[in-house]
C-alpha positions as CSV (number, residue, x, y, z in Angstrom):
1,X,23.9,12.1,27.7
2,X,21.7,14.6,29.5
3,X,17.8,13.2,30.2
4,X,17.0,16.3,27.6
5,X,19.3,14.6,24.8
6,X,17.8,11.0,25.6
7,X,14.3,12.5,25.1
8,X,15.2,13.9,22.1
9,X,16.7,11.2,20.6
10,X,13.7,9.1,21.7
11,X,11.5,11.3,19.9
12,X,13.5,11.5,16.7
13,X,13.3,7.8,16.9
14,X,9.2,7.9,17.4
15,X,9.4,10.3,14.5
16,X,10.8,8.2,12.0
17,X,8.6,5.4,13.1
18,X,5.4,7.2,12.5
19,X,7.0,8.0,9.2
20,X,7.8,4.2,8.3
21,X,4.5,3.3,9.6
22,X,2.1,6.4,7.7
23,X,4.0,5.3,4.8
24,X,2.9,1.7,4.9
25,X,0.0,2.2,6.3
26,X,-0.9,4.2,2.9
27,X,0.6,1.3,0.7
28,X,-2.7,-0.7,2.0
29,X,-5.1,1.8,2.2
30,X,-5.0,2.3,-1.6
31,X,-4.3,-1.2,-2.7
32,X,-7.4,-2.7,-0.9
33,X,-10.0,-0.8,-2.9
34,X,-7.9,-2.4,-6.0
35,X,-8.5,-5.6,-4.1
36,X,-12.3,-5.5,-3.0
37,X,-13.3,-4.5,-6.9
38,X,-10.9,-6.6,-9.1
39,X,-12.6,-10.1,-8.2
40,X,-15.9,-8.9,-9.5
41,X,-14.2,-7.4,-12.9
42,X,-11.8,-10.2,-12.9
43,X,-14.6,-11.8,-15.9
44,X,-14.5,-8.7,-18.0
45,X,-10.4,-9.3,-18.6
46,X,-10.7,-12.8,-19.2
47,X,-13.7,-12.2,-22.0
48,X,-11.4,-9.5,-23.5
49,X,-8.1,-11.1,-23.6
50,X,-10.3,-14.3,-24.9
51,X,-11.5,-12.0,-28.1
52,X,-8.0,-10.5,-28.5
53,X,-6.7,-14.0,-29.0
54,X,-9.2,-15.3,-31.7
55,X,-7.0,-15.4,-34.8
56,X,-9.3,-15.7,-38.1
């Protein structure tokens, strides 16, 4: 191989890394908003599924 085709290989290889990475690094960024809120609505469910369950 040619330092040309080494290079190019190497950034093929970056390429798909920054790919692997954006993609994961998006899987966090829009799970922690889910993450910061749900503690402070986390009461609302319980009350709710607590009403659904009251049989009369």
């Amino acid at each position: 191989m040619t330092g040309a085709e080494m290079s190019a290989d190497t950034a093929n290889e970056q390429m798909q890394l920054y790919k692997v990475l954006m993609r994961y690094c998006s899987i966090v960024v829009s799970t922690l908003p889910i993450l910061c809120i749900y503690p402070f609505v986390q009461k609302y469910f319980v009350n709710g599924v607590m009403i659904g369950s009251i049989k009369g």
